[in-house]
C-alpha positions as CSV (number, residue, x, y, z in Angstrom):
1,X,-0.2,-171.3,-87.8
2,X,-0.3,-168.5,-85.0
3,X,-3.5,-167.7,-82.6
4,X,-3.7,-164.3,-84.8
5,X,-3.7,-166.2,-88.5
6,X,-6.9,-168.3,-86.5
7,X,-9.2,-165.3,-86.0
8,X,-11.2,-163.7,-88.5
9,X,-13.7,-160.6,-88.5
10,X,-17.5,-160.7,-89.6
11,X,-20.3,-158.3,-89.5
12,X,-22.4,-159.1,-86.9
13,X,-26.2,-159.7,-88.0
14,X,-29.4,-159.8,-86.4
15,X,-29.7,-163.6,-86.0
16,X,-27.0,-163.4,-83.8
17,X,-29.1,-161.8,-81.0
18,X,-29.3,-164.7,-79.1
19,X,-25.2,-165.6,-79.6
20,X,-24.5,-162.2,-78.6
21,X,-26.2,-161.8,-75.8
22,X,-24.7,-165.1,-74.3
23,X,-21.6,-164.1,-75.0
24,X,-21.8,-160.7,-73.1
25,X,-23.1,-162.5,-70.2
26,X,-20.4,-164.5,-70.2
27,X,-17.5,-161.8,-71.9
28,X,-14.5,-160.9,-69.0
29,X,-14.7,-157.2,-70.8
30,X,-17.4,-155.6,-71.6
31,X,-18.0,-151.6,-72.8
32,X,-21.2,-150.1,-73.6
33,X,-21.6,-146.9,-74.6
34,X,-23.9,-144.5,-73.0
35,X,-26.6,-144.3,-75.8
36,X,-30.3,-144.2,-76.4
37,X,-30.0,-147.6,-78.1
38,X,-29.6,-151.2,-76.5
39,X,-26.3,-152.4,-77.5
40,X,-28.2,-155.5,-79.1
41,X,-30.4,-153.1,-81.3
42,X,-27.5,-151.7,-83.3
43,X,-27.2,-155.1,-84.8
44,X,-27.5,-155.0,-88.3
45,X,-25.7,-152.0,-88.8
46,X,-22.7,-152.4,-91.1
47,X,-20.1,-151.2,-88.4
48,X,-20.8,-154.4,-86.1
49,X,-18.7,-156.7,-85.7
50,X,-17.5,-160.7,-84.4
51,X,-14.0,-161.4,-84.1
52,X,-14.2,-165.6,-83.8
53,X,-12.0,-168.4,-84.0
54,X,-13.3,-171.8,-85.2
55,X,-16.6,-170.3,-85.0
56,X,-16.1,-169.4,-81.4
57,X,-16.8,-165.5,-80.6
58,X,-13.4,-164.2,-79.1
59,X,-14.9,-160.2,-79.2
60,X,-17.6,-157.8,-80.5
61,X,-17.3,-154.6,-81.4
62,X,-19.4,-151.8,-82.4
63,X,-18.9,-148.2,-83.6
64,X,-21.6,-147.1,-86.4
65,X,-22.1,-143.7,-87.0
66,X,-24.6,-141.4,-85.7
67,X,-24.4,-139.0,-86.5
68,X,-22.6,-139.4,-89.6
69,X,-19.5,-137.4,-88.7
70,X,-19.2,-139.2,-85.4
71,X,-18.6,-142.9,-84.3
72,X,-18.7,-143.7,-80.7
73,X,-17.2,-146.8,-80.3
74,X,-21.1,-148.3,-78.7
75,X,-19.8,-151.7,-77.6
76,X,-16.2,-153.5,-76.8
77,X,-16.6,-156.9,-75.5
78,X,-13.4,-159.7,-74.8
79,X,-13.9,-163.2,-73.5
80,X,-12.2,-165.0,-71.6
81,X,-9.8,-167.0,-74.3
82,X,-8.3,-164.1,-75.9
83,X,-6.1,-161.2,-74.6
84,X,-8.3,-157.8,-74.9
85,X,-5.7,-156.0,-76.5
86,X,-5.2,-158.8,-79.5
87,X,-9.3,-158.3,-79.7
88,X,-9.4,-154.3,-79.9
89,X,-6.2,-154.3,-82.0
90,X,-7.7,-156.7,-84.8
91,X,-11.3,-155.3,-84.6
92,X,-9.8,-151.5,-84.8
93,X,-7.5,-152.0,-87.4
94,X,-10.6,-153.5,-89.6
95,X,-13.0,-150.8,-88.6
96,X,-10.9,-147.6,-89.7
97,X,-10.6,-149.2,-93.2
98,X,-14.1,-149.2,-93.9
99,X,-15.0,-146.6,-96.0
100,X,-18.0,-145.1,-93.6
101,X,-15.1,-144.5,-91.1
102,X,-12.7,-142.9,-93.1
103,X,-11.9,-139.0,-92.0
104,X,-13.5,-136.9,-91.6
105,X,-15.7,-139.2,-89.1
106,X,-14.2,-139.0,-85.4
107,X,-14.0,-142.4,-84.1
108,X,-14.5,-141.6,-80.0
109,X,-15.2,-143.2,-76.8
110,X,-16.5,-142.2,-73.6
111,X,-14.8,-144.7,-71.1
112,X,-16.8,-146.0,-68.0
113,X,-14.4,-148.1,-66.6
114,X,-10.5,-148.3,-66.0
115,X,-9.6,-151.0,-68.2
116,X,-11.3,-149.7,-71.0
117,X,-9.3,-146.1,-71.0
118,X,-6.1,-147.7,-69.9
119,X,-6.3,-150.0,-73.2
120,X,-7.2,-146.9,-75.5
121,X,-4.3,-145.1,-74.3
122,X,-2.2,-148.2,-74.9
123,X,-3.2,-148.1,-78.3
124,X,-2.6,-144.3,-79.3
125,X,-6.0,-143.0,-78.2
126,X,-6.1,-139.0,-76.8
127,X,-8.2,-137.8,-74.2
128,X,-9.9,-135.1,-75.9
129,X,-12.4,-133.6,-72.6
130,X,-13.9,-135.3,-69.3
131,X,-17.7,-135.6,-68.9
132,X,-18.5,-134.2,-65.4
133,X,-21.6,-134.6,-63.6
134,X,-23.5,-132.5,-61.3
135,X,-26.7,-133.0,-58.9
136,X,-29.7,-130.3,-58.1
137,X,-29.4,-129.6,-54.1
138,X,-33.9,-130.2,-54.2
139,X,-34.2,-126.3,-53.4
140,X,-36.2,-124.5,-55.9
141,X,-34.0,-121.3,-57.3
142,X,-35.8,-118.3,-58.2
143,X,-38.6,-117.6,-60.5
144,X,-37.2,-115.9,-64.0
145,X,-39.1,-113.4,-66.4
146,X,-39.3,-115.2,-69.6
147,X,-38.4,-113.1,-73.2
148,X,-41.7,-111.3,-74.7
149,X,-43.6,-114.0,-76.2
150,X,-41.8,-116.6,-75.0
151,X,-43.9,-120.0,-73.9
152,X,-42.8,-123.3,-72.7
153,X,-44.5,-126.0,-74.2
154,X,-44.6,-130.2,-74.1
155,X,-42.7,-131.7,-77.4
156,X,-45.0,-133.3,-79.6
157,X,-43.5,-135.6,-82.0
158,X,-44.2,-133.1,-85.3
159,X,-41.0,-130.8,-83.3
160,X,-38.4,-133.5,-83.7
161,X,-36.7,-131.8,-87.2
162,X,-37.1,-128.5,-85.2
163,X,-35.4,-129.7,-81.9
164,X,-32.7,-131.5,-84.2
165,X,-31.6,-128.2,-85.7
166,X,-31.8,-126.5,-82.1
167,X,-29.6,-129.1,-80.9
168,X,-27.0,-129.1,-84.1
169,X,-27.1,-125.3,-83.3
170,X,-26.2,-125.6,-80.1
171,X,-23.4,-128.5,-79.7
172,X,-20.4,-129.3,-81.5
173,X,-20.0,-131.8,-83.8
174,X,-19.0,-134.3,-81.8
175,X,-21.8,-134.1,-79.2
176,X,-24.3,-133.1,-82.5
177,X,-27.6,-136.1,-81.8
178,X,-28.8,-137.0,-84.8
179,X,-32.6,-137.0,-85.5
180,X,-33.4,-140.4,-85.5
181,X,-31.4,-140.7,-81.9
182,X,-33.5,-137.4,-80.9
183,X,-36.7,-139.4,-81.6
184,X,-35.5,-142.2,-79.5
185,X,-34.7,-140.3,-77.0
186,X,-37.6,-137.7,-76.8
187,X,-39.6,-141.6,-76.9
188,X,-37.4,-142.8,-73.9
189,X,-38.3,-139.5,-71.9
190,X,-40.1,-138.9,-69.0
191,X,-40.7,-135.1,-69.3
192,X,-39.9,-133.0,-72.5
193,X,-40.5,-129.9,-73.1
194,X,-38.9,-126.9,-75.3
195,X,-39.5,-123.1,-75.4
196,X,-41.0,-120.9,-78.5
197,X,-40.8,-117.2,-79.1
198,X,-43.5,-115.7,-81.6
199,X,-44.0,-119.7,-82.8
200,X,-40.3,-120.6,-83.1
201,X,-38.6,-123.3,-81.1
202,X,-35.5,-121.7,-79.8
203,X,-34.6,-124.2,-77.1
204,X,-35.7,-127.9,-75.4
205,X,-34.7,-130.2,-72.4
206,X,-35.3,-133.8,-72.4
207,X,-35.2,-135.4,-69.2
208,X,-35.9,-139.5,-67.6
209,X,-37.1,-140.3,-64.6
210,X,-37.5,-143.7,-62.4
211,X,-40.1,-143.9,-59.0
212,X,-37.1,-141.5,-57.1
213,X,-34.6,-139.6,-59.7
214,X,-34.7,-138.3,-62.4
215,X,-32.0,-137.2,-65.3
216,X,-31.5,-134.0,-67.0
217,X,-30.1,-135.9,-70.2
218,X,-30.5,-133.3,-72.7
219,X,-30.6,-129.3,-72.8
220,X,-29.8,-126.9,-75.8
221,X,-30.3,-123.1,-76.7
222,X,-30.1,-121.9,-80.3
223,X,-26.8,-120.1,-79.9
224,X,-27.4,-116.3,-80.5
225,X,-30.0,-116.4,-77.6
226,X,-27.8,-118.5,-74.8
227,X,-27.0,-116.6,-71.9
228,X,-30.8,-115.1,-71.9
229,X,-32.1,-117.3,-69.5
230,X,-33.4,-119.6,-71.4
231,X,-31.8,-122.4,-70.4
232,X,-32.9,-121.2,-66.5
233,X,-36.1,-121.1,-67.8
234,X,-36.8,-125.0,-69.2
235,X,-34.7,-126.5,-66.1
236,X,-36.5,-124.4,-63.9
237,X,-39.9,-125.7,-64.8
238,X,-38.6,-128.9,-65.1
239,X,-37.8,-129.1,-61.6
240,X,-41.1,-127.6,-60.4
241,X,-42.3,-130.7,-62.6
242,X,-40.1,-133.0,-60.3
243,X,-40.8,-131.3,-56.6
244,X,-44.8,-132.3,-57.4
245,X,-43.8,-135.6,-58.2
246,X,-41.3,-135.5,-55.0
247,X,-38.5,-136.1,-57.1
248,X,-35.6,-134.5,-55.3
249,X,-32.5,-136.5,-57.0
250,X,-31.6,-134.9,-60.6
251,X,-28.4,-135.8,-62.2
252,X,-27.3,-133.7,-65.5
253,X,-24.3,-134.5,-67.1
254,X,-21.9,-132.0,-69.4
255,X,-18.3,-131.2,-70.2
256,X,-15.6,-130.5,-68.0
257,X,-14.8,-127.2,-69.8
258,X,-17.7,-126.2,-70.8
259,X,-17.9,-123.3,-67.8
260,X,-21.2,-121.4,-69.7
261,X,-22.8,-124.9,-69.0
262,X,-21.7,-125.6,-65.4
263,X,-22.3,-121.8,-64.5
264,X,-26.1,-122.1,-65.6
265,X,-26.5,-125.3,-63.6
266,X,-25.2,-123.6,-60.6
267,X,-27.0,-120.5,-60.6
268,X,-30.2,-123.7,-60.6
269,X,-29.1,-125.2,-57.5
270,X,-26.8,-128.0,-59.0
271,X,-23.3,-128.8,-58.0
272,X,-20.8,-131.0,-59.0
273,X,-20.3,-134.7,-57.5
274,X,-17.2,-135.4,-58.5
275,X,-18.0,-138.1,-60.7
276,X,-16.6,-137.8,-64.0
277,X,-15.4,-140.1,-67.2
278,X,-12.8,-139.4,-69.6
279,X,-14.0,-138.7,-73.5
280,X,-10.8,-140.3,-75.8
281,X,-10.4,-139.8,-79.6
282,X,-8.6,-141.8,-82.4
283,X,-6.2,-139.8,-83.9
284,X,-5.9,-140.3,-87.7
């Protein structure tokens, strides 16, 4: 009997916590996907799962959809026994038969590290854009007039549907946050706030922080005001909100061709570090 014919596939479930985590500690390759969740908290999801021979985890992988027309692949891990390539091939091939992956969900992947994009090429994945990141200089820009009517307000928790529908408005599919994952993150934040004209929410920012930096993880517009400065408007006070805190390191991430994006960000002091990470997609 072959290596392959010795491995089999289960779903991964939450009393494996303890398994799991050992075996990431102890994994030769591990991916995690940039995400709101812990890698470990997805457990239970159906698209989770342990490739193991004789009961021995060989690999772990993760891709459950969120939203639903979009599965980032959120963790990749290979030990030390198995060749990485044998793990993603097996794991792969059982994933895009399940029917909650089936098309139209994208299967995608933003890689972090080297051997993780060089082994998605190998297996037919396409670089579909690069995230690019860019960092605020710590000089205030210029004050803006905000729209008639317009205020800028704290999120309460009552606004996530709201925000959701700004931010499905505003992205395309495959950056789309789904609400539960807006709820998590608005939770995670350190400073969230969105703007209102005549009592509707037209656009947000969510943002982290630490004791020295802080990241700009999340701004939309609802699309028929963009380009009003809007946008300006939220960052704006956001860094005000940072200077009084002497916060003077602010990170923001977006897409490499996304030049409305990068061109707001500049005219706010930001400019690009020349950090950036390629986004891949299965082709099916």
């Amino acid at each position: 009997m072959s290596m392959a014919e010795l491995l089999s596939i289960r779903q991964a479930q939450t009393k494996d916590t303890s398994d799991l985590a050992f075996f990431l500690n102890q994994a030769r390759y591990v991916h995690r996907h940039l995400d709101w969740r812990s890698t470990l908290e997805w457990l239970g999801e159906a698209e989770f799962w342990m490739l193991e021979r004789d009961g021995m985890t060989q690999a772990a992988f993760a891709c459950p959809p969120d939203p639903l027309a979009v599965a980032w692949v959120r963790l990749f891990a290979s030990g030390a026994h198995i060749n990485p390539d044998t793990a993603w091939e097996h794991l792969l091939n059982h994933a895009v038969q399940q029917p909650g992956l089936k098309p139209p969900v994208t299967l995608a992947a933003i890689s972090l590290h080297d051997w993780f994009e060089r082994l998605l090429l190998r297996h037919g994945w396409q670089v579909h854009q690069h995230i690019v990141t860019l960092s605020w200089n710590g000089a205030l820009p210029p004050n803006v007039k905000l729209l008639p009517d317009a205020v800028i307000r704290p999120i309460l928790p009552e606004d996530i549907p709201s925000v959701t529908r700004i931010d499905n408005l505003a992205f395309e599919p495959l950056w789309q946050l789904s609400e539960l994952s807006l709820k998590q993150a608005f939770e995670q934040s350190a400073f969230a706030t969105l703007m209102e004209i005549r009592g509707q929410i037209v656009a947000y920012q969510i943002s982290t922080a630490s004791s020295f930096n802080a990241h700009l993880a999340r701004l939309a517009v609802q699309p028929e005001l963009q380009g009003k400065s809007i946008g300006y408007a939220l960052v704006l006070d956001l860094l005000k909100h940072l200077e009084r805190l002497n916060i003077w390191s602010v990170p923001v991430n977006t897409q490499h061709d996304n030049a409305s994006s990068q061109a707001l960000y500049r005219r706010l002091g930001f400019s690009l570090t020349g950090d950036q990470f390629p986004v891949l997609v299965y082709p099916r």
